[in-house]
LUMZAFI-829909 format. One record per residue (C-alpha): residue number from 1; residue in one letter; x, y negated, z negated. Coordinates in nm, 3 decimals. Example, Ala and Ser with C-alpha at 12.3 -4.5 7.8 and 13.67 -1.06 7.14 Angstrom:
- nr | rest | px | py | pz
- 1 | a | 1.230 | 0.450 | -0.780
- 2 | s | 1.367 | 0.106 | -0.714
# end
This chain:
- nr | rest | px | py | pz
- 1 | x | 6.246 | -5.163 | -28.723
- 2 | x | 6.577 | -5.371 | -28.657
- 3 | x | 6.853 | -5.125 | -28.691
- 4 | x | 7.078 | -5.250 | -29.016
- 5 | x | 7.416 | -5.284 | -28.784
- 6 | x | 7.239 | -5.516 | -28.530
- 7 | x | 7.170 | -5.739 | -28.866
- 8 | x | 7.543 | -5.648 | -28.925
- 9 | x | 7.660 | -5.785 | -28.658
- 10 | x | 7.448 | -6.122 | -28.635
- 11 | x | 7.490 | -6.213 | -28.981
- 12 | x | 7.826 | -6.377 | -28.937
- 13 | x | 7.683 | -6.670 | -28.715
- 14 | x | 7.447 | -6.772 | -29.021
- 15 | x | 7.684 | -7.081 | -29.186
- 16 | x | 7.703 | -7.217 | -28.820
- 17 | x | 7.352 | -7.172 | -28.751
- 18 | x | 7.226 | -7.344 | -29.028
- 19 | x | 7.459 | -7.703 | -28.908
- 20 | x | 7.327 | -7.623 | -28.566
- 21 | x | 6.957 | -7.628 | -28.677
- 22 | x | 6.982 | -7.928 | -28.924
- 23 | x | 7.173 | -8.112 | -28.628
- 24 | x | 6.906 | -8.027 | -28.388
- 25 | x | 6.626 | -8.099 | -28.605
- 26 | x | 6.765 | -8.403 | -28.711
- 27 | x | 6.830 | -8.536 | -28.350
- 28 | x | 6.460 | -8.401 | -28.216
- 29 | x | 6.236 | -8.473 | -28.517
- 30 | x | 6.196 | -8.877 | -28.564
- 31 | x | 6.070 | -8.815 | -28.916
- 32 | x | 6.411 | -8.647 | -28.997
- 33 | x | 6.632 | -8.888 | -28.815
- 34 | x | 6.811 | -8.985 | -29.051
- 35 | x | 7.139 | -8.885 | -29.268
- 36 | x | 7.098 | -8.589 | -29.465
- 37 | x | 7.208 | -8.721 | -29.811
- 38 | x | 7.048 | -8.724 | -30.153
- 39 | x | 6.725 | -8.516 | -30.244
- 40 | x | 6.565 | -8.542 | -29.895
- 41 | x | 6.923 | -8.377 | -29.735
- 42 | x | 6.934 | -8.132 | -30.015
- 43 | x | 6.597 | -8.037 | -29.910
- 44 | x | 6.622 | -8.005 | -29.562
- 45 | x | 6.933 | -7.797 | -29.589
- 46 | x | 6.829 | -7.602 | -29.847
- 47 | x | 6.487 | -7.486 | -29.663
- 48 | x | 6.705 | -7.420 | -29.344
- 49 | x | 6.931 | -7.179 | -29.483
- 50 | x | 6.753 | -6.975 | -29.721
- 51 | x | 6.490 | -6.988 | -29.391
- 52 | x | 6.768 | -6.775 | -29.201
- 53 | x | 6.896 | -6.603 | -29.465
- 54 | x | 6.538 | -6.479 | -29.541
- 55 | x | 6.482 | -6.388 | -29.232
- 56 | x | 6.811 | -6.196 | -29.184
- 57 | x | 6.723 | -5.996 | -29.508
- 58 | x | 6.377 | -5.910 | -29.372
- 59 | x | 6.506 | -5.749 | -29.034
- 60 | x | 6.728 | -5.574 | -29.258
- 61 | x | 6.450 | -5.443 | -29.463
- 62 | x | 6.111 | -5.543 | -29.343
- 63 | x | 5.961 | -5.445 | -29.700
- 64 | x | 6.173 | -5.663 | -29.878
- 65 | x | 5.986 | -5.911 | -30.112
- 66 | x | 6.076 | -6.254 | -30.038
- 67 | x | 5.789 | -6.419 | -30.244
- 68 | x | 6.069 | -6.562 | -30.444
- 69 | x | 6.201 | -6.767 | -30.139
- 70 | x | 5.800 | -6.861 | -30.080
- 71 | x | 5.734 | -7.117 | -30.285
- 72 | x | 6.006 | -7.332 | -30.118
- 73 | x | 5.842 | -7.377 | -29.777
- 74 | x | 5.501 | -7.402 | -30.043
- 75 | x | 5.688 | -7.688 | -30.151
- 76 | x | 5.800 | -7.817 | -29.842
- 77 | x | 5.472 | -7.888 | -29.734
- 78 | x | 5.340 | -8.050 | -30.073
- 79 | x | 5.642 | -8.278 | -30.004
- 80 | x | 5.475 | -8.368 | -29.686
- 81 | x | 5.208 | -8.510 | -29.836
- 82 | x | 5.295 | -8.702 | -30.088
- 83 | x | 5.553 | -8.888 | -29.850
- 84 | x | 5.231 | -9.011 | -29.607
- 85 | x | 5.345 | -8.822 | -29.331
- 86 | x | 5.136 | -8.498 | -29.131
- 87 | x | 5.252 | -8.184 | -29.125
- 88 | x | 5.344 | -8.237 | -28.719
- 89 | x | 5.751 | -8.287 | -28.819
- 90 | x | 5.738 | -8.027 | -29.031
- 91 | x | 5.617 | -7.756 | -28.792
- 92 | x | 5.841 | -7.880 | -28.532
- 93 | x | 6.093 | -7.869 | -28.709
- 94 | x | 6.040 | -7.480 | -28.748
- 95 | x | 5.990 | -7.460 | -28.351
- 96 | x | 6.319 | -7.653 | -28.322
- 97 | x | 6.491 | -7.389 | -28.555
- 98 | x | 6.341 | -7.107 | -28.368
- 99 | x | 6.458 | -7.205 | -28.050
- 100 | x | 6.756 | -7.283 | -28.177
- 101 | x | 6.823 | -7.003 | -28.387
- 102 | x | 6.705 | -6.789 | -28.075
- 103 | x | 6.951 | -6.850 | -27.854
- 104 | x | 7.262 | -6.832 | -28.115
- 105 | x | 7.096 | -6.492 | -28.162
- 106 | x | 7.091 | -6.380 | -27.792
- 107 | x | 7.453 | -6.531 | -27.712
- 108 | x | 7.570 | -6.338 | -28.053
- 109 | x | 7.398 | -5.986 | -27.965
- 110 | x | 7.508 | -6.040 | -27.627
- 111 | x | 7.899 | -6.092 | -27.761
- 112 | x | 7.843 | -5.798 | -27.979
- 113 | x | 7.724 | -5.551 | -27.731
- 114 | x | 7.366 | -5.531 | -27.815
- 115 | x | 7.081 | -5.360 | -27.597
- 116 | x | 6.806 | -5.631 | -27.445
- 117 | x | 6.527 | -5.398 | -27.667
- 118 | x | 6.701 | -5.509 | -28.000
- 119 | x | 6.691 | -5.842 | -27.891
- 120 | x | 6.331 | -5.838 | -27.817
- 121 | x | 6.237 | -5.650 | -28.131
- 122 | x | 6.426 | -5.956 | -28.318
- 123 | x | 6.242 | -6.212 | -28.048
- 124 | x | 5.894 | -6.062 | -28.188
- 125 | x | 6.033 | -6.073 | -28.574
- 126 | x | 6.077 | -6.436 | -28.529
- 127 | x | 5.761 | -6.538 | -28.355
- 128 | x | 5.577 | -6.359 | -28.604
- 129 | x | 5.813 | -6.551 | -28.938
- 130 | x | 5.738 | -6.858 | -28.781
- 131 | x | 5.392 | -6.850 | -28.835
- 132 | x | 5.436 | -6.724 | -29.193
- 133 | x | 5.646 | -7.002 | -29.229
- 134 | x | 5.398 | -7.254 | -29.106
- 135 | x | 5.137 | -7.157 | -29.289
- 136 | x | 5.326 | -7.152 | -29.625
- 137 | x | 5.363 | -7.494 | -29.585
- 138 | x | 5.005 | -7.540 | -29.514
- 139 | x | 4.930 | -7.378 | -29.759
- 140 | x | 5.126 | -7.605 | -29.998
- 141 | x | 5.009 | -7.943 | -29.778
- 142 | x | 4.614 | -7.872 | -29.859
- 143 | x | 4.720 | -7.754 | -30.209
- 144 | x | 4.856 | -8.102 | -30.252
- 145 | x | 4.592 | -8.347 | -30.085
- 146 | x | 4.352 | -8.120 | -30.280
- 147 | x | 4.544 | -8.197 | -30.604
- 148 | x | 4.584 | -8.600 | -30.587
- 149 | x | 4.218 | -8.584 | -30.385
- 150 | x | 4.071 | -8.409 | -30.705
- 151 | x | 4.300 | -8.690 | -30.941
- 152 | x | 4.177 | -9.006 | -30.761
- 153 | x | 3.789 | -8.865 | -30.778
- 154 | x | 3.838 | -8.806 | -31.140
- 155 | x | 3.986 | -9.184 | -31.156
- 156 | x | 3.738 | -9.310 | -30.995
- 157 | x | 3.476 | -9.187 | -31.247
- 158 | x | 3.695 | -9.273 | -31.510
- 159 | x | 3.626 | -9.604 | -31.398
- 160 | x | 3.274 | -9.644 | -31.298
- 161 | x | 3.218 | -9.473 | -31.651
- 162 | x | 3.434 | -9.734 | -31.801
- 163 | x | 3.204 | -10.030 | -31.662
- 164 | x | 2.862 | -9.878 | -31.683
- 165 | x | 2.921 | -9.838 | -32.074
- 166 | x | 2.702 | -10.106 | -32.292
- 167 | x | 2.903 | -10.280 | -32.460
- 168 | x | 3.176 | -10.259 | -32.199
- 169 | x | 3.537 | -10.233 | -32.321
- 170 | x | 3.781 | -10.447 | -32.086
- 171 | x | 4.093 | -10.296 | -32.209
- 172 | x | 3.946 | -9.969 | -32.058
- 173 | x | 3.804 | -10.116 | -31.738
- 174 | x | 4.194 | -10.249 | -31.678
- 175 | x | 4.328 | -9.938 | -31.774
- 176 | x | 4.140 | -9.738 | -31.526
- 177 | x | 4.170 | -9.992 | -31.267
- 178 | x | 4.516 | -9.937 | -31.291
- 179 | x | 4.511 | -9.618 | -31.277
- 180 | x | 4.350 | -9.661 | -30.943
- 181 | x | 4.555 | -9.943 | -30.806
- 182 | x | 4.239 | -10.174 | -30.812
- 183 | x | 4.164 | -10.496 | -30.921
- 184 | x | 3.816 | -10.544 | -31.077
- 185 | x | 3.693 | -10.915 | -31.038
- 186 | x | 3.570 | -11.144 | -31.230
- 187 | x | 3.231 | -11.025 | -31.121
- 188 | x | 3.087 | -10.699 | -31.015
- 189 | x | 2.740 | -10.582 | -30.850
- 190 | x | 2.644 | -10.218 | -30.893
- 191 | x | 2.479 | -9.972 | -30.619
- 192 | x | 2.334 | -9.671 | -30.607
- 193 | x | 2.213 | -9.397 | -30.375
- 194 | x | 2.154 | -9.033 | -30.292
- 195 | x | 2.408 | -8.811 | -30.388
- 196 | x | 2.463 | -8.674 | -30.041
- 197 | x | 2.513 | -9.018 | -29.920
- 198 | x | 2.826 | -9.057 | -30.138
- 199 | x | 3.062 | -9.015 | -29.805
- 200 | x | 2.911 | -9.249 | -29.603
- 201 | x | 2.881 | -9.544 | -29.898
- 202 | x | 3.285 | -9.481 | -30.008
- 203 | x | 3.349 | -9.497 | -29.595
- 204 | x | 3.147 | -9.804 | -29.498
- 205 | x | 3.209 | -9.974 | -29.839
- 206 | x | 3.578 | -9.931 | -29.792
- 207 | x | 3.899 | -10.088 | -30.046
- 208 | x | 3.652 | -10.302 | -30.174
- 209 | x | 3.439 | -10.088 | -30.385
- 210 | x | 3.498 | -9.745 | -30.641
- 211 | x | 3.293 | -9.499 | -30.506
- 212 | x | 3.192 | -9.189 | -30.716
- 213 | x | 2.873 | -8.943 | -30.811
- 214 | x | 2.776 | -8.994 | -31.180
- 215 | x | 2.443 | -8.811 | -31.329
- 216 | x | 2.381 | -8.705 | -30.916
- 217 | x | 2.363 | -9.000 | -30.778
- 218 | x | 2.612 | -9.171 | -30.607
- 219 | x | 2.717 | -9.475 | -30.759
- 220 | x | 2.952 | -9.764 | -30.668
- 221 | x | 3.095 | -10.076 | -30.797
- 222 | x | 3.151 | -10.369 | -30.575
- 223 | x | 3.450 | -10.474 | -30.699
- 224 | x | 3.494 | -10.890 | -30.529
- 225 | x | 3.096 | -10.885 | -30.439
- 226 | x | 3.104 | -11.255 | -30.404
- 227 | x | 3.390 | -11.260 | -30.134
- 228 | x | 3.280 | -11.483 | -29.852
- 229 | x | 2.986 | -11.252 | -29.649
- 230 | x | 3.027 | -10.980 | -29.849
- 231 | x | 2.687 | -10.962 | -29.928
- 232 | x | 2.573 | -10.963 | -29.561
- 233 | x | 2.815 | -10.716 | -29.452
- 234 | x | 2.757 | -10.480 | -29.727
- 235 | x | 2.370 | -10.474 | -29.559
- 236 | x | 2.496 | -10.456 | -29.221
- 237 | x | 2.713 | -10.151 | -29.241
- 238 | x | 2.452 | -9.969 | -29.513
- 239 | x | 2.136 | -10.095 | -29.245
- 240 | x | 2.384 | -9.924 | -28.946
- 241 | x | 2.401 | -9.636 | -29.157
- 242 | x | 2.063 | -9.539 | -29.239
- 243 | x | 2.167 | -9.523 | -29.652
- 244 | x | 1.855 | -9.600 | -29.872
- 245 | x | 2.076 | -9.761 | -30.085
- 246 | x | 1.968 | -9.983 | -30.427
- 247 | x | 2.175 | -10.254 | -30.484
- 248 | x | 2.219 | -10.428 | -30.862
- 249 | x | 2.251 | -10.813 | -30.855
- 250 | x | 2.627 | -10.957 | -30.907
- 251 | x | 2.672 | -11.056 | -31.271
- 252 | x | 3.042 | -11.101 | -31.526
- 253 | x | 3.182 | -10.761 | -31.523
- 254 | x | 3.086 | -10.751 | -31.880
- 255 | x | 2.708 | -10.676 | -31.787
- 256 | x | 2.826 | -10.464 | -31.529
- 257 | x | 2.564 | -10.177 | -31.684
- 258 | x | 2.304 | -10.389 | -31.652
- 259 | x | 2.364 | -10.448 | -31.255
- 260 | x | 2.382 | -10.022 | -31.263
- 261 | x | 2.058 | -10.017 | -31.451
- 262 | x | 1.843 | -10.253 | -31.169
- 263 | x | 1.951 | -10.033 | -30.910
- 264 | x | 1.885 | -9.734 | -31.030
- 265 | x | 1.520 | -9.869 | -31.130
- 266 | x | 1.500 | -10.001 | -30.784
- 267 | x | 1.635 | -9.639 | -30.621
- 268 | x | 1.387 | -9.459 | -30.846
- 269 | x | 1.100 | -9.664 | -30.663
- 270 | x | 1.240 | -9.570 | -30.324
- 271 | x | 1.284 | -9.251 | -30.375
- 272 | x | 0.951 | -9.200 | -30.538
- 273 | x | 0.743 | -9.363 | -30.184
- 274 | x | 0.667 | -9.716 | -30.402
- 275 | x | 0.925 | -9.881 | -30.184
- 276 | x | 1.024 | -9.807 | -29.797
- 277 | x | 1.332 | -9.596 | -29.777
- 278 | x | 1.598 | -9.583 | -29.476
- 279 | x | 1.764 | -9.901 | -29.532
- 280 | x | 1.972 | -10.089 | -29.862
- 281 | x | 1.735 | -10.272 | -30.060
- 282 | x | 1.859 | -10.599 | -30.317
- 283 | x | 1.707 | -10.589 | -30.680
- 284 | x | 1.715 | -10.976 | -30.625
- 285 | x | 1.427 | -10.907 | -30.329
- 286 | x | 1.239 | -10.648 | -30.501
- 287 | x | 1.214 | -10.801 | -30.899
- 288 | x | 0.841 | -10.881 | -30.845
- 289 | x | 0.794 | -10.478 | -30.717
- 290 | x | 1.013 | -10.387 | -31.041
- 291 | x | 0.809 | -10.591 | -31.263
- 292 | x | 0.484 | -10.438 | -31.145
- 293 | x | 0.587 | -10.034 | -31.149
- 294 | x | 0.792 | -10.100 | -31.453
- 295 | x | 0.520 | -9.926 | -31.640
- 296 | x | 0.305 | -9.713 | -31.457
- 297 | x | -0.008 | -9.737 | -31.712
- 298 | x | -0.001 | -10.157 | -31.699
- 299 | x | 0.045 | -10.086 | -31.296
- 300 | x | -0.281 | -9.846 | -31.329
- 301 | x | -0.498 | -10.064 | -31.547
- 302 | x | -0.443 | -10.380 | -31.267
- 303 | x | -0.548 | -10.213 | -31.002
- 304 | x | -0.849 | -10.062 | -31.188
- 305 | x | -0.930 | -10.405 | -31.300
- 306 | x | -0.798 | -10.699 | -31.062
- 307 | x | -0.961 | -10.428 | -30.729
- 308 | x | -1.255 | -10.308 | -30.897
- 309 | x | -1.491 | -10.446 | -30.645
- 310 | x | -1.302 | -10.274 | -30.379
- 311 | x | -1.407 | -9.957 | -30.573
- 312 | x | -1.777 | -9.883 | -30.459
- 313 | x | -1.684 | -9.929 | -30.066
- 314 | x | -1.636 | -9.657 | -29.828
- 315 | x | -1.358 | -9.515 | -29.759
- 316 | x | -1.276 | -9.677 | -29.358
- 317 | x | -1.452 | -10.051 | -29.496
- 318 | x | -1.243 | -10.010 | -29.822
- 319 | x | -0.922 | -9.933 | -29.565
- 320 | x | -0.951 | -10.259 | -29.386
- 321 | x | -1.066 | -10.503 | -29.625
- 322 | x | -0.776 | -10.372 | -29.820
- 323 | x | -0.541 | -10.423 | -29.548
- 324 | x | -0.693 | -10.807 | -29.468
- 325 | x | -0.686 | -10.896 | -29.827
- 326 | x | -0.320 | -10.811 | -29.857
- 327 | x | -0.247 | -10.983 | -29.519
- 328 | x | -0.474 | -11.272 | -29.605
- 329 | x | -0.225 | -11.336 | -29.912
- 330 | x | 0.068 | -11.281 | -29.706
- 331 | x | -0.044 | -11.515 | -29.467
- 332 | x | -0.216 | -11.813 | -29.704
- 333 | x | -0.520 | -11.773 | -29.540
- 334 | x | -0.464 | -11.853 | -29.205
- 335 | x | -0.676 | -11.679 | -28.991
- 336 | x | -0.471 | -11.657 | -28.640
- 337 | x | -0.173 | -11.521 | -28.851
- 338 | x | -0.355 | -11.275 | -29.004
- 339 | x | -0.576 | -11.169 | -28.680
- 340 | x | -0.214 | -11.128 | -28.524
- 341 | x | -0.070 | -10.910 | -28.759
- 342 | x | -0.409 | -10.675 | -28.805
- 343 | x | -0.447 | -10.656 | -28.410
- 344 | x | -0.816 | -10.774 | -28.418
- 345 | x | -0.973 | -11.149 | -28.318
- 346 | x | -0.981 | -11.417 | -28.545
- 347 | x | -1.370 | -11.410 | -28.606
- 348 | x | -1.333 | -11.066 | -28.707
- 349 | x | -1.077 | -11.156 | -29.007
- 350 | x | -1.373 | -11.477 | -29.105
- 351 | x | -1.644 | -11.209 | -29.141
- 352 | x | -1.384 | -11.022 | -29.312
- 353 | x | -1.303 | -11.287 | -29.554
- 354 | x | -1.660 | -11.319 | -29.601
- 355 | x | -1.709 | -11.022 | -29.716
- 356 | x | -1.432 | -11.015 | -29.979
- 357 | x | -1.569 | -11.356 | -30.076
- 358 | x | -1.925 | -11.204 | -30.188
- 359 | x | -1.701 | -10.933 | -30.365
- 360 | x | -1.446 | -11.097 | -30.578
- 361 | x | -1.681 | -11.438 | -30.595
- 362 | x | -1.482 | -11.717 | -30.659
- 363 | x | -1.128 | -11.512 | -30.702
- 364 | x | -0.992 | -11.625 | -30.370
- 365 | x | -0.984 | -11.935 | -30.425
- 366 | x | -0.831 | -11.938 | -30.723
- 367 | x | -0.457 | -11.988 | -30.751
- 368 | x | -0.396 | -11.754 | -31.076
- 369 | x | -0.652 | -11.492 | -30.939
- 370 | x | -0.478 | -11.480 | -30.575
- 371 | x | -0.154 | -11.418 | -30.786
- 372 | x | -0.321 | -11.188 | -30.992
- 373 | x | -0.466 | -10.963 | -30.682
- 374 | x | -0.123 | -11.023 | -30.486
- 375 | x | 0.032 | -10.775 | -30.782
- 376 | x | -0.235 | -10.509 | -30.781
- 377 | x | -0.230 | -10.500 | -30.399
- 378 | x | 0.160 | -10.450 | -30.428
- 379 | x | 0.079 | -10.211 | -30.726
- 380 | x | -0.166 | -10.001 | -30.516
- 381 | x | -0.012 | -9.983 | -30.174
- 382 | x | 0.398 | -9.923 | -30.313
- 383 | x | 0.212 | -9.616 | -30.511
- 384 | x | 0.000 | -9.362 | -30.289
- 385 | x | -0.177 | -9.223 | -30.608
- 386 | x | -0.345 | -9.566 | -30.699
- 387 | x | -0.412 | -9.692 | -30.338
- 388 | x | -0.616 | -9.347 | -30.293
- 389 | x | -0.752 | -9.326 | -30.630
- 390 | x | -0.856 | -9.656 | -30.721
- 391 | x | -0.916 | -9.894 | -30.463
# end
């Protein structure tokens, strides 16, 4: 413990400590370079000397409370924030008053008569309120990102809430776009993905989209979706990213819902196997896939009926005249094409088609029919149940 007449005798140097500091600081700190006037002067000077003049009172009196003087150096570092800067100036500027303060201490106790020990007991004591200083304002710095980080999430829900509702209310859409700073276009195209990926979408989708989990999934709003390559970038930085992303067509922000109501169709086939996963998908490429699996009893009867004669095969013959049908369609009947993407010769795919010729008689040849076993193919291969059950 600081004896109380080493305090005694330092405590006259505290009014021209303070100007030293806030000169120091002031020259040293860029952040603080400038003239301490108004509420940001007030401030500064204000932190500095009831800094010292805590710290006087708690080498007095170690057991002191000084949770009174706490919340200004709390406050100090909320300030931080919300002017856009770090907390680097701030916590230099401490170091700046501790060195500062350190040697108008020394050259005081030296003036006064006091023994090197004292002066090292007081060198400790102000290492140690330093830190407690510092992490005050900390303290107050995360309390305040956490604050407005907590307000713009909840803003950002406000909003994609606003346009997901059927009918959609404008006046509210504008309202909470304001709120955010945003301006919703003309046009808007929804997406929607994993709730985990809702990081990634808000960083790669950047100013141009409201990012936000609703109902756990992450949802977003593209807010100018028919900006000049928007579209293809949107794909490129969601492919780069590995998102299995589903993303609603662009229609007038007053069907907004609608967009938001594709893509989560189109996720819920992803996620459930029907579609491939790993990469963004566009409702536009998929509305045939959507159309089949939008009811999974008409997806079960087609199969059952358009692949009966599939049904009474084996399982390895069923296998690959499944797979040369489906390529067969793909491919318009062209045998080289469909030899090349099966891996076998081309007289293998003609006895093939032979086969599937005797089974579905005069089906292949038939426009409607070929469209007809096109969906039940894509019914039965996008759902594992069906392709093993029923073909």
């Amino acid at each position: 413990m600081i004896a109380p007449d080493v305090v005694v005798a330092l405590r006259p140097i505290l009014g021209e400590l303070s100007e030293a500091v806030i000169d120091a600081v002031s020259a040293e700190v860029p952040a603080y370079a400038r003239p301490m006037e108004g509420e940001f002067g007030r401030m500064v000077r204000l932190g500095v000397e009831r800094a010292l003049t805590r710290f006087f009172d708690l080498l007095e009196d170690p057991g002191r409370g000084s949770d009174r003087w706490r919340q200004i150096y709390v406050e100090l570092g909320r300030g931080e924030f919300r002017e856009g800067r770090t907390l680097d100036a701030l916590l230099a500027a401490y170091r700046i008053g501790a060195r500062v303060s350190w040697r108008w201490i020394v050259e005081a106790g030296e003036a006064a008569g006091l023994q090197p020990a004292a002066l090292f007991d007081i060198a400790e004591a102000m290492f140690a309120y330093i830190d407690e200083l510092s992490a005050e304002s900390v303290e107050g710095y995360a309390s305040e990102q956490s604050s407005q980080a907590g307000a713009r999430e909840r803003a950002r829900r406000a909003l994609i809430t606003a346009l997901s509702q059927d009918p959609l209310s404008l006046a509210v859409v504008r309202r909470e776009a304001a709120r955010l700073s945003v301006r919703v276009g003309a046009s808007v195209a929804a997406l929607t993905a994993a709730e985990s990926d809702v990081g990634t979408v808000a960083r790669q989708l950047g100013a141009g989209a409201v990012v936000a989990v609703l109902d756990g999934r992450t949802v977003a709003y593209l807010l100018d979706p028919d900006a000049p390559g928007e579209h293809e970038r949107l794909l490129g930085v969601l492919t780069g990213a590995a998102v299995s992303a589903a993303i609603g067509p662009v229609l007038p922000v007053a069907r907004a819902s609608v967009s938001l109501a594709l893509a989560r169709r189109l996720l819920a086939l992803m996620e459930a196997g029907a579609l491939p996963g790993g990469a963004p998908r566009l409702v536009d490429d998929e509305l045939v896939a959507l159309v089949v699996h939008s009811d999974p009893h008409v997806a079960e009867r087609l199969v059952d009926l358009v692949l009966e004669p599939l049904s009474g095969l084996a399982g390895s013959a069923r296998g690959r005249l499944t797979e040369t049908l489906r390529a067969w369609l793909e491919h318009q009947g062209r045998a080289d094409a469909v030899a090349h993407q099966l891996g076998v010769h081309p007289q293998t795919v003609r006895y093939r088609v032979n086969q599937l010729r005797g089974l579905f008689a005069g089906a292949l040849d038939d426009p409607q029919q070929r469209t007809r076993l096109g969906l039940a193919l894509l019914a039965a291969g996008a759902a594992p149940g069906l392709s093993a059950e029923r073909i």
